[in-house]
Structures are given as structure tokens and as C-alpha cells.
N, C-alpha and C positions, 0 to 999 in steps of 0.2 A: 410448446415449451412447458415441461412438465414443471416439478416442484424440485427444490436442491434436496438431495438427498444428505443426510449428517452425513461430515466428513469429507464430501463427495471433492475428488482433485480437480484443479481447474488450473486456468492460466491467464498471467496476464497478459495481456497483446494489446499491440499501440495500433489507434486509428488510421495509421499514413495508409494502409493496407484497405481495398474497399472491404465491403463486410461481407464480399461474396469468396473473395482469395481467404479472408480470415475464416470462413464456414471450410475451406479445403484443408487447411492447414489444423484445424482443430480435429477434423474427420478423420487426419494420417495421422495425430496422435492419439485419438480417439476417447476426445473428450468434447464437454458442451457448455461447461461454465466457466467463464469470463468473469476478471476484470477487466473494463476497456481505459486503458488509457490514450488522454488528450493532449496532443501538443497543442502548443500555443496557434501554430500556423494553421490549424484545422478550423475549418471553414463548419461549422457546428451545425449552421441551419442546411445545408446540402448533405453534411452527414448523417445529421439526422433522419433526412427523407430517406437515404441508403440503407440507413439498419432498420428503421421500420419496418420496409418492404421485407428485409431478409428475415426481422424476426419473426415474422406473419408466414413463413415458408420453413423455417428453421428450428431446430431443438435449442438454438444456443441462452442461453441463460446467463444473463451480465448480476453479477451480483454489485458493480460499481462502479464506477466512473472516477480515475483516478488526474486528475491535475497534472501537466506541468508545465513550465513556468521561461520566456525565455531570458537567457543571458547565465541562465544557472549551471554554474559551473562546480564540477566533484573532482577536479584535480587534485586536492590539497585539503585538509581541516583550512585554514586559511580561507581560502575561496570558497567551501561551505559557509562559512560562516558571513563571506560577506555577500554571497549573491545566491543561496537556496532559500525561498520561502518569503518569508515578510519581515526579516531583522531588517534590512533596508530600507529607511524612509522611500527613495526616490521612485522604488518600485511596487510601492505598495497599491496604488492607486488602480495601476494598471491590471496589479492582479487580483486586488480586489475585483475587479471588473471580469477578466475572463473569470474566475471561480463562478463567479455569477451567471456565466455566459453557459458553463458545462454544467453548472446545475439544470439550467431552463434544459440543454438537451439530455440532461437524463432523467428530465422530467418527461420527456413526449417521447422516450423509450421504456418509459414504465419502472426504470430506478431508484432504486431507493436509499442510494449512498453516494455521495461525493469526498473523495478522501486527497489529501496533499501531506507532503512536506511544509510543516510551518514556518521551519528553522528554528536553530540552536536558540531552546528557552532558558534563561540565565538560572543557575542557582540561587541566586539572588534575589528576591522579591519583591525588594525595595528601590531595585535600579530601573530605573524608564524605559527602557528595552523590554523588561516584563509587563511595565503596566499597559505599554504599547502594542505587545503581543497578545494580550487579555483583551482589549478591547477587538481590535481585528478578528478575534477568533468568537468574539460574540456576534458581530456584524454577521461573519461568514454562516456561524449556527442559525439565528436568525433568518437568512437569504435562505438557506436550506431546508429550514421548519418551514418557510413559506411554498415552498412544491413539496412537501410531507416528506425529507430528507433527511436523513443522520447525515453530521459535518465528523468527520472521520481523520483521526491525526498519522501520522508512519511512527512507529519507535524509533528510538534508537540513537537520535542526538542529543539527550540527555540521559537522566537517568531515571530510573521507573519512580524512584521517590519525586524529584524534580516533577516529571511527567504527572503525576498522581495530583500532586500538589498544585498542578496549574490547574485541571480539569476544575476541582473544584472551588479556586476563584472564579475561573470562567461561570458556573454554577449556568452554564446549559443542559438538562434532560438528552437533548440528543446530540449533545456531541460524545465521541466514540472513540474507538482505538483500533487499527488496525495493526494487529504485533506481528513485527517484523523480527524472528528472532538471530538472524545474520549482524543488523544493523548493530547491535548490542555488540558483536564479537567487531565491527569494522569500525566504530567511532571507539571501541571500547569504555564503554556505557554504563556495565555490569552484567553479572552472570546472566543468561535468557530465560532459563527455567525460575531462579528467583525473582527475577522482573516480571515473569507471566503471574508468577503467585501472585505477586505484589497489585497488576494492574487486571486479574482475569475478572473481575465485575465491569469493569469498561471495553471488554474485548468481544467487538462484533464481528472483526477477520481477521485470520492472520496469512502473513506470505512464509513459500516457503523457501529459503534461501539459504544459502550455505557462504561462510566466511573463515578465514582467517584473520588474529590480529596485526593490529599494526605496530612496526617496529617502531618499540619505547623512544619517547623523544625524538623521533623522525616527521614531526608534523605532516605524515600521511596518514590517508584512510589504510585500511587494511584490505585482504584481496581478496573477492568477492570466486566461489570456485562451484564445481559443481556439487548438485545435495549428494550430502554422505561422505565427500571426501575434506572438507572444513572440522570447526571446532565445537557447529551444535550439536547436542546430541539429541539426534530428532527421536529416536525411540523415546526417550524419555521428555521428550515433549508432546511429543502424541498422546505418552499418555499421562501428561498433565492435563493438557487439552479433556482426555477423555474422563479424568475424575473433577475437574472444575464443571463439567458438562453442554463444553462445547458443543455445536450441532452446524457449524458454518462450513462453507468449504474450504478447504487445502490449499490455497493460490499459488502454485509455483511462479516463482520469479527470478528471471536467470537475462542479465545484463551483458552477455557476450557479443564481442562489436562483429565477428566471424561467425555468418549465418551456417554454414554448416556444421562446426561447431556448436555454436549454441542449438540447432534441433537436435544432436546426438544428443547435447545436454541434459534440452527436456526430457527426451526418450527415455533416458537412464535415472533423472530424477522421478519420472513415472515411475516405473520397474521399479526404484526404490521405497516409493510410499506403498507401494500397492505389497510389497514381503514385508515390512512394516506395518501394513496396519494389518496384516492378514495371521502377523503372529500376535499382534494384541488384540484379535477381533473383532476390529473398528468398521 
């Protein structure tokens, strides 16, 4: 398992899959760096022993171990809001607990990031909901400094000011930012390239994802589509990326419920970064 190359593209892939179908499936698109994400139902200490072995045999390179959480539902703003992340008392508990749980296993895979969805942080500063989401988010950085981890947030359900604004209550050193510059276009958040401006000292990853907005006053998200053919304009975020002096990997990330669809997907969001960064010379 070499070193990340700047730039270098990668993907993220969910755990249901052993780590031996997931070394196939990166090898046909022909890539080696990983986010892995964790469902809730993942048996973490059995998983564990399975990526070890594979990463002791394998090129693959996990730059993260991403969270998530069950009962959380993306149907609607609405249902973001009341069951993604830790706005909800009743589930805080529990998730406190798995974060904690995917930390310890990306500590004995040699990771060095644990990231989630926090949920919608209020504009507001003063309401309990933030003071509540400040404190949870120290806990989690905390539990993450203790296996030598940056606590890692997703953009996108707020706004970069908002977002900026919390980090520095929170006033943890390693917590982080993973920009998502889709989510901005799907909660409609604000621009992605002035959001990156705004947050690119806190950004240790970003995904790469393609969105449209969502229709004004229709209390949905907006529709998530393949890169390149959405409203980011990834050239010019690349090479924001490349004058702020990014140097992490490219995580594609592509939420298609139809598996053969979604690998044409990946395939073509490849093909896309790769004449993209090959005309900025990334």
C-alpha cells in the first residue's frame, strides 16, 4: 500500500461487500483508494479481521471511514432534518456509541479519519440545538484524538458561513471538513466554489458528486446525477482545489440504487476527472 498520490481519484464503497469483492470491483475500475463506509449493521470487529488480512495483500488505500447511522432517512428536507445525524435527542446515544465503535475499527486498519453527517447545524447560535450539536461534536473529536483521528463533518446542510462558524466554537484542532461540493447544489446551501473559498483551511477531503437543485419551495432535496452532467462546475473546482493547495484524493461518490447503472456511472465520472485534470495538469 503505497502513498496517496495528490489528487489521486478514488471511491467510496460501503462495507456490506467483503474486502476481497471490494479489491475486484476497484481493480475493474481501476483504482486503490477508498473511503469505506460503515453501516450501522456491520459487525466492525469480524470486519476488521477481513480488511486487515486484504490490506496486508492489497494496494488498497482507505483514506476514511465514513459513518452511517440507522433510521436515517433522505426522502425529504423534512426527514433530514429529523432523523440524519445528532439533531435528535433520542438517537444520540446510540450514535454516539457506533462513531465510537468505527473509530476503534479504523484504528486497527491504520486510519486516520472518521467522517459523518452531523445534521442540519441551526443558523442560529443561541438555540439549543446548537449548543447541543457543539458539545456532541467535541465528544466525537475527542473519541477520535484518542486513536490519533481527525473527526471529519460532510458539507452541505448548511451554509459554509454557518459551517465555519460552528468549527470554531467546537475550537477542536482536529476536527475537519470533508467538501462535498453536490450537497451545496442539493440542500441548496450556497455556491460550491465560494463555499470552498470560504472553508478550504478546514478541508482535508473532498467527494466528488454531481447534483442538481431542488425545486424552490417543494420541500425536497434536489437530484443527485452523474459527474458532469449536474450544476457543479468541477473544472473550476479542481482548480480551486489546485490554487488553495489541495493534495488529498478525489472521492467519487455516486448514490445510484441500480447497480449497473451506478458502475457505468463511476466509469464515466473516472473518464471525466481524468480529461479534467489532464487539461489543468493535476
Amino acid at each position: 500500500m503505497g502513498p496517496l498520490n495528490p489528487m489521486e481519484i478514488g471511491l467510496l464503497v460501503w462495507a456490506e461487500a467483503t474486502a476481497e469483492e471490494t479489491q475486484k470491483q476497484l481493480a475493474d475500475f481501476g483504482l486503490r483508494v477508498i473511503q469505506l463506509g460503515v453501516p450501522p449493521s456491520l459487525d466492525c470487529i469480524a470486519a476488521a479481521e477481513d480488511w486487515k488480512a486484504a490490506l496486508e495483500r492489497s494496494p488498497i488505500l482507505i483514506t476514511a471511514a465514513v459513518c452511517s447511522y440507522a433510521d436515517e432517512d433522505y426522502s425529504n428536507l423534512a426527514t433530514v432534518h429529523e432523523s440524519v445525524g445528532f439533531t435528535t435527542e433520542r438517537y444520540r446515544a446510540e450514535r454516539i456509541a457506533h462513531t465510537k465503535e468505527v473509530s476503534g475499527f479504523a484504528r486497527n486498519l491504520g486510519v486516520g479519519a472518521v467522517s459523518c453527517h452531523i445534521g442540519f447545524i441551526p443558523a442560529d447560535s443561541s438555540q439549543r440545538l446548537y449548543r447541543e450539536l457543539v458539545d456532541v461534536t467535541r465528544v466525537l473529536c475527542d473519541a477520535a484524538a484518542a486513536n490519533e483521528q481527525n473527526f471529519v463533518l460532510e458539507t452541505g446542510q448548511e451554509s459554509a458561513k454557518v459551517l465555519r462558524d460552528f468549527l470554531g466554537q467546537v475550537n477542536r484542532p482536529n476536527l475537519k471538513i470533508n467538501f462535498d461540493p453536490a450537497n451545496m447544489i442539493l440542500y441548496g446551501s450556497g455556491d460550491p466554489l465560494e463555499a470552498l473559498a470560504l472553508l478550504q483551511s478546514h478541508v482535508l477531503s473532498v467527494h466528488c458528486k454531481d447534483g442538481r437543485a431542488p425545486i424552490p419551495g417543494s420541500g425536497m432535496l434536489g437530484q443527485e446525477c452523474v459527474l458532469g452532467d449536474g450544476e457543479v462546475d468541477f473544472p473550476g473546482f479542481l482548480h480551486l482545489l489546485k490554487q488553495i493547495g489541495y493534495s488529498g484524493a478525489l472521492t467519487i461518490e455516486r448514490e445510484e440504487p441500480d447497480r449497473a447503472q451506478k458502475i457505468s456511472d463511476i466509469h464515466l465520472a473516472i473518464e471525466r476527472l481524468r480529461q479534467w485534470k489532464e487539461a489543468q495538469a493535476l
